[in-house]
C-alpha positions in Angstrom: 0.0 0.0 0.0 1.2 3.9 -0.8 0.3 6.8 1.2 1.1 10.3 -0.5 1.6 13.9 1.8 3.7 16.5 2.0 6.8 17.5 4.0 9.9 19.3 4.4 13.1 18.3 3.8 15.8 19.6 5.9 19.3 19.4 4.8 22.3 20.4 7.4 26.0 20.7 5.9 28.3 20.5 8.3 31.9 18.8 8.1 33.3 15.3 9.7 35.5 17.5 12.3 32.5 19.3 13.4 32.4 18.5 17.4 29.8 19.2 19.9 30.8 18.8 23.7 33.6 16.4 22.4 31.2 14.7 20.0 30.8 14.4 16.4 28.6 16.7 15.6 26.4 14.6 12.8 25.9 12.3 15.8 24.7 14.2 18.4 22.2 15.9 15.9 21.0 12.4 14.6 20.6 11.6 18.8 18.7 14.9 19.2 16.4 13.8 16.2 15.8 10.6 17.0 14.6 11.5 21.0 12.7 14.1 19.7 10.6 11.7 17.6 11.9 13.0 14.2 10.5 10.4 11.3 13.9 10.1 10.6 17.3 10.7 9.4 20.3 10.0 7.2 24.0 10.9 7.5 26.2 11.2 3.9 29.8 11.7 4.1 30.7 13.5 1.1 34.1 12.6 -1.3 34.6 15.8 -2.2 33.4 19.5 -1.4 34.4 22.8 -0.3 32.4 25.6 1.5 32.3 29.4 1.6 36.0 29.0 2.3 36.8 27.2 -0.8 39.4 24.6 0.5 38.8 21.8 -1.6 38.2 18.5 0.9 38.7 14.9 -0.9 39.6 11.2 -0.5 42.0 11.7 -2.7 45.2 10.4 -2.2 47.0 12.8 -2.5 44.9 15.5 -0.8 43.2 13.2 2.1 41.2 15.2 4.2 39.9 14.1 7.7 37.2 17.2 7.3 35.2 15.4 4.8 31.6 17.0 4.0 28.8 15.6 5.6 25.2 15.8 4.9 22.4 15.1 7.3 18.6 15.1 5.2 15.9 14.8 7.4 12.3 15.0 6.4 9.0 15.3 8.8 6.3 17.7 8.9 7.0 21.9 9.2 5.7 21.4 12.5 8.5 18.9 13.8 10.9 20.6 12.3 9.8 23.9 13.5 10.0 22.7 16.9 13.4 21.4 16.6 14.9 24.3 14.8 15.6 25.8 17.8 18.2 22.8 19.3 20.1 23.1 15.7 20.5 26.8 16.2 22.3 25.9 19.9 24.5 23.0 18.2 25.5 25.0 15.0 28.6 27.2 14.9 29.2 26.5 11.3 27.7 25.0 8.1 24.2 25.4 6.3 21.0 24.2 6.8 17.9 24.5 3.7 14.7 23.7 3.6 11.9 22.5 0.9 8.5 21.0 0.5 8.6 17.9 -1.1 6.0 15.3 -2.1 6.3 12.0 0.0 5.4 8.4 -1.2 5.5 5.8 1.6 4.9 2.5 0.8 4.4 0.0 3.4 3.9 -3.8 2.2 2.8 -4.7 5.8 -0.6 -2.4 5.8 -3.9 -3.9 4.2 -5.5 -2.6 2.0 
């Protein structure tokens, strides 16, 4: 079965070295998330990028970073996310964060029809 709605989806840029309290910082947001009952989350680690500073980060071998890029996307309703803007704004010293409505299909095989 397919449900269809609307959401936002929230993407954070931040980079591997990002700490908070000692702590990666993509994992103390994805925490944060998940106890405040965010649908969900996922954490990319880029293989290249650069940011408003233009220093080129890659795997390469020659140029290996340990400040890789990381993207966290998160989608939930503008509600949850409202209410959660908030703990980002305390966590975030640096990066980017955007926002837009997108179209959800969920299917679930495990709901009758």
């Amino acid at each position: 079965m397919k449900r269809e709605s609307t959401a936002i989806l929230l993407r954070i840029f931040i980079g591997e070295s990002d700490k908070y309290k000692g702590k990666s910082l993509y994992m103390h947001i994805v925490e944060m998330l998940k106890a405040e009952g965010i649908a969900g989350a996922t954490v990319f680690r880029g293989i290249t990028g650069f940011g408003k500073n233009s220093y080129i980060h890659t795997t390469s071998i020659l140029r290996l970073s340990m400040d890789m890029p990381i993207l966290i996307e998160v989608v939930d309703t503008e509600e949850n996310l409202a209410r959660i803007r908030p703990k980002l704004d305390d966590v975030m010293c640096q990066g980017l964060i955007t926002e837009e409505k997108v179209k959800i299909v969920f299917y679930d095989c495990n709901i009758q029809k």
